[in-house]
Every structure is written in structure tokens, then in C-alpha cells.
N, C-alpha and C positions, 0 to 999 in steps of 0.2 A: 504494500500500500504506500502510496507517497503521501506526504505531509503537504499540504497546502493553505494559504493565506488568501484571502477571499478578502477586497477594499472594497464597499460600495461606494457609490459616485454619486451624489447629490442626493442622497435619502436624508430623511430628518427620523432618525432612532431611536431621540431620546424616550423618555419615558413617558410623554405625552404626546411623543412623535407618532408618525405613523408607521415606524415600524420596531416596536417594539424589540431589544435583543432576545427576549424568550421567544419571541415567536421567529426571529430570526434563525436561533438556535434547533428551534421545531420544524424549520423548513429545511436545513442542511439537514436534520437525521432523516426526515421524510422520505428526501430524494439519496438516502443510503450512505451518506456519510457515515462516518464513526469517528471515536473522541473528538466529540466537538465544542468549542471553546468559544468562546465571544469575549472582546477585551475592549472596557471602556463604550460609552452607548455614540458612537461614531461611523459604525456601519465593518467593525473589523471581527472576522472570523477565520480559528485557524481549525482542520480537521483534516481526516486522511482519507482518502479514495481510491479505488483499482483504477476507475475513470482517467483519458485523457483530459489535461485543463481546459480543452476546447470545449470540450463534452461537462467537465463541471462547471464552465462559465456558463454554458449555453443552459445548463440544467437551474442553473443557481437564479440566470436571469429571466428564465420563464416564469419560476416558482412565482420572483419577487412581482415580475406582470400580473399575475394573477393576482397576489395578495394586495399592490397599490391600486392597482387597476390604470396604472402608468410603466412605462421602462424606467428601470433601475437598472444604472451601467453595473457592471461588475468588472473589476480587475481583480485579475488571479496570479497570484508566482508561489510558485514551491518552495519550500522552508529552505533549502539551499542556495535558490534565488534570493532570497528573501535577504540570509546568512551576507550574501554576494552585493547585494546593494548596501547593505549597512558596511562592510568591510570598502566600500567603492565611495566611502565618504569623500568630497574633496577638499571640505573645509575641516581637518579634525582639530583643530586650533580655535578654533568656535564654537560656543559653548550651545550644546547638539538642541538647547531651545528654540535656537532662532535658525537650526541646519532643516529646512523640509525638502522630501521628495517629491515630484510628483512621476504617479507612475501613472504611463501609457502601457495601450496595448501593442501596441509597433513601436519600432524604435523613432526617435523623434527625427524630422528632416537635417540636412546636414545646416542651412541656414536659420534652424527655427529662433536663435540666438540672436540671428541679424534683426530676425521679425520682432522685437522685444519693445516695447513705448515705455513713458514711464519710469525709465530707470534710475536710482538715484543713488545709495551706497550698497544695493542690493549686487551681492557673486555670483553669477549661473554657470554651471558647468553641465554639457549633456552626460547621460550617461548610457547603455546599453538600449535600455525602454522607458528612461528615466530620464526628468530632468533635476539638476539639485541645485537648490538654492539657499542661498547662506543671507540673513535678513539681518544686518547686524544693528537696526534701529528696533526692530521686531516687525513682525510681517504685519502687525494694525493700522501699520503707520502707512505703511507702502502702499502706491501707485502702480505699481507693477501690473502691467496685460501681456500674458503670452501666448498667442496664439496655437501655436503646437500644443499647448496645453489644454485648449479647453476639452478635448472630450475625455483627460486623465481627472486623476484623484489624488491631493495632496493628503501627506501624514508627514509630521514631526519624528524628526531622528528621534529622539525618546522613545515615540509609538513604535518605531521600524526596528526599534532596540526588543524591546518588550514582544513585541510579536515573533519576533525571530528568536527569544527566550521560549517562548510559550510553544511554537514550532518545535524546537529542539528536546523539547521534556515530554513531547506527546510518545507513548513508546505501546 
């Protein structure tokens, strides 16, 4: 079985959200997941499956159609991905607060950097399927549009840290 982390892409999860992490939770066992974990009401899930990730994205993002009665993006990477993007840090001299990723499902174009408005002391560097960016004012403050970005899902290195912990213990 592989170990897999599940990002949802614009869902509101909290606890008055519409999609609750227990029910979240109850959707990955549904469609046959096992050890499944939910971390923080953000839309993050990590769990293991025989399934190709094509076939858990596609499985995970029907589910979530049905239950919003909207699309819920889903971005998927296996624990060792997962492992692989936190080690792909490029800012590690920055306090991993204000380091966020954001993951796509393709790797991001080779100009998507050029396409960036907005900048002001914000570091982007791409990465595989990822961009990373280092916010050293904090990202509330920031201007920042990047277009390569909009159909991904930003998480906080802290989150990417914790995820990729919770990956690594599922046994």
C-alpha cells in the first residue's frame, strides 16, 4: 500500500465549514482507504491505498462533488513526495512560518516566475510540481498574484513538516 497526502483546494472544512474533517475522514474510508488521518480543519489528509494517485485523486474528487454539490480540487503526493518537497526547501534560513508551498498538479511552466505582479520582498523559487515561496513580511501583508498558481493549493512548511511526520508513522 502507498502512503498518500490528499491537499484540498478551496474547500472551507472548518467546523462550520462545509466540509467537515469527520466527514472528510468518512469519505476516504468509504472509497477504501485505510489508516486515515486528517491534520488541522484545512482540507489535509494522509492515508494508504493499493490505488494509482490518478485513480485516488479522481476517486477522492468525485466523492467531495457529490458531498459539496460543487468540484473540490484535490492535490495528491505520496509520503515520499511529500518527504521530497519539505527536504526541496529553498529558503531553510527562514523561519519555515513564512516558507509556503504551493502544490500543482503539473509541474509549473518554465516562465511562471516571469508571470508574477505584485512583488515586493517576497523569494519564489519553482520546484518539481511546486512553487515555494518565502514571505519574509508574512504572507497577510503580501500582494503577491501568480498565475501558475491559481488552480494549486498553498500549505505552510510547518503543515508540509507535520504531514510528512504523520505520513511517515502511518505503518
Amino acid at each position: 500500500m502507498t502512503k498518500y497526502i490528499a491537499l484540498l483546494r478551496a474547500a472551507n472544512v472548518g467546523g462550520t465549514g462545509k466540509i467537515p474533517m469527520a466527514d472528510l475522514k468518512t469519505m476516504c474510508s468509504d472509497a477504501g482507504f485505510a489508516r486515515v488521518e486528517t491534520y488541522i480543519a484545512s482540507g489535509n489528509v494522509v492515508f494508504e491505498s493499493k490505488a494509482a494517485p490518478s485513480r485516488v485523486k479522481a476517486e477522492l474528487e468525485a466523492r467531495l462533488l457529490a458531498y459539496a454539490g460543487k468540484p473540490v480540487a484535490v492535490v495528491v503526493r505520496t509520503a515520499a513526495e511529500m518527504a521530497a518537497v519539505l527536504k526541496a526547501n529553498p529558503f531553510p534560513d527562514a523561519e519555515s512560518k513564512h516558507n509556503h508551498v504551493i502544490f500543482l498538479d503539473h509541474r509549473p511552466p518554465r516562465n511562471a516566475l516571469d508571470q508574477v505582479v505584485g512583488l515586493t520582498d517576497e523569494k519564489l523559487r519553482l520546484g518539481d510540481r511546486e512553487i515555494f515561496i518565502n514571505y519574509p513580511s508574512g504572507m497577510g501583508r503580501s500582494k503577491l498574484r501568480i498565475p501558475a498558481a491559481k488552480s494549486g493549493t498553498a500549505r505552510n512548511l510547518n503543515t508540509v513538516a507535520k504531514l510528512a511526520e504523520i505520513a511517515a508513522s502511518i505503518s
